[in-house]
C-alpha positions in Angstrom: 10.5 7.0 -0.6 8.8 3.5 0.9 8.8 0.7 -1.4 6.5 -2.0 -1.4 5.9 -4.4 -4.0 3.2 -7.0 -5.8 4.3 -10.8 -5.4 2.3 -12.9 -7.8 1.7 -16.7 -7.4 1.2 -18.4 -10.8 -1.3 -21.5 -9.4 -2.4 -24.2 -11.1 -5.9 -25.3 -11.5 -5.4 -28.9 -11.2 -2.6 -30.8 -9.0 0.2 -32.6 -10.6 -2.0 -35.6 -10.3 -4.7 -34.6 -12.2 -7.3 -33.5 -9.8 -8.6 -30.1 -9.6 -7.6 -27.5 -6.9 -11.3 -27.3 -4.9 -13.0 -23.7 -5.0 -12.8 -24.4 -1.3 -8.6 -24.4 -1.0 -8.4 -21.5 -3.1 -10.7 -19.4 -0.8 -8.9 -20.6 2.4 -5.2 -19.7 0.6 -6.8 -16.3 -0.6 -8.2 -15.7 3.4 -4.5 -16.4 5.0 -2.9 -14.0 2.2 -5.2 -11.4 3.2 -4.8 -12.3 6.9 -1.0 -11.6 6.4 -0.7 -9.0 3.9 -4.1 -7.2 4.7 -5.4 -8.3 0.9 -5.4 -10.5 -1.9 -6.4 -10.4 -5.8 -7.1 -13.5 -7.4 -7.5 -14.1 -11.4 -9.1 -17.4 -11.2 -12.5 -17.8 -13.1 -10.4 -16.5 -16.3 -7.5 -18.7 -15.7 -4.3 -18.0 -18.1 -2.8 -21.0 -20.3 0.7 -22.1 -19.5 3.0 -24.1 -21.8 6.2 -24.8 -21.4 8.7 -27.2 -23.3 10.1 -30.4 -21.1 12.6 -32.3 -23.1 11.0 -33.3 -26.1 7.2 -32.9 -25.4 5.1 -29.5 -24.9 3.8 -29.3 -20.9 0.4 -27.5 -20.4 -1.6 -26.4 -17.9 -4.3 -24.0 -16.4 -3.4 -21.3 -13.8 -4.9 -18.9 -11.8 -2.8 -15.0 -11.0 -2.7 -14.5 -7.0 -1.8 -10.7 -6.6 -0.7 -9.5 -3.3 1.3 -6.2 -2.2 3.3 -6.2 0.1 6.2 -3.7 2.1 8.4 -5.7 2.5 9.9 -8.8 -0.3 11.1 -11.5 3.0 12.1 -13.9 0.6 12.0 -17.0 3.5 8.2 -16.3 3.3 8.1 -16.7 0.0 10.5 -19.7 -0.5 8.6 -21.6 2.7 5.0 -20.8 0.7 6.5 -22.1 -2.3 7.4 -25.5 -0.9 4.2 -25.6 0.8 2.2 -25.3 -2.1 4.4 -27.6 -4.2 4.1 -30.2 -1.7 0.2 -29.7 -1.2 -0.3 -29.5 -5.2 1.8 -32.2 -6.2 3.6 -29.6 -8.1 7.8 -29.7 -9.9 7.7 -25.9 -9.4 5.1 -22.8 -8.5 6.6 -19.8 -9.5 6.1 -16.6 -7.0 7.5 -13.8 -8.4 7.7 -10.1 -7.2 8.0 -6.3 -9.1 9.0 -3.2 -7.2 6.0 -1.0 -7.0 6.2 2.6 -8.3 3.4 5.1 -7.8 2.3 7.1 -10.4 
């Protein structure tokens, strides 16, 4: 049996200073996804609330679902993306997450 899998990236809508992630650098991040995986989902004009707790205070924020599947998990891929985007976002942490695909 061949496994593949759906990694999502949990993306903010705004940077970690404030300013909003342009239409513009989502498109570009959605083209290179499909570029490398051969296709991308994005769940971004219905964007999901986050909170989280931090200490003593309630943390908030927008995000947007990036969906891709892929065949294989290469977690340096993943780990390298992730410190990208945190750097480029001004982000503490982007969560990428993957689930084992099984067809039904």
């Amino acid at each position: 049996m061949n496994r593949s899998y759906v990694v999502q990236i949990l993306m903010p809508k705004e940077t970690g200073k404030g300013e909003p992630v342009s239409k513009e650098w989502f498109d570009k991040f959605l083209q290179k996804l499909t570029d490398e995986f051969g296709g991308a989902t994005s769940y971004i004009r219905a964007p999901a609330k986050g909170l989280w707790r931090s200490g003593d205070t309630t943390e908030r924020d927008d995000i947007a679902v990036v969906e891709v599947m892929a065949a294989k998990l290469a977690p340096e891929f993943w780990r390298s993306l992730r410190e990208r985007l945190e750097r480029e976002l001004s982000q503490e942490e982007i969560v990428i997450r993957a689930q084992e695909i099984i067809a039904l």
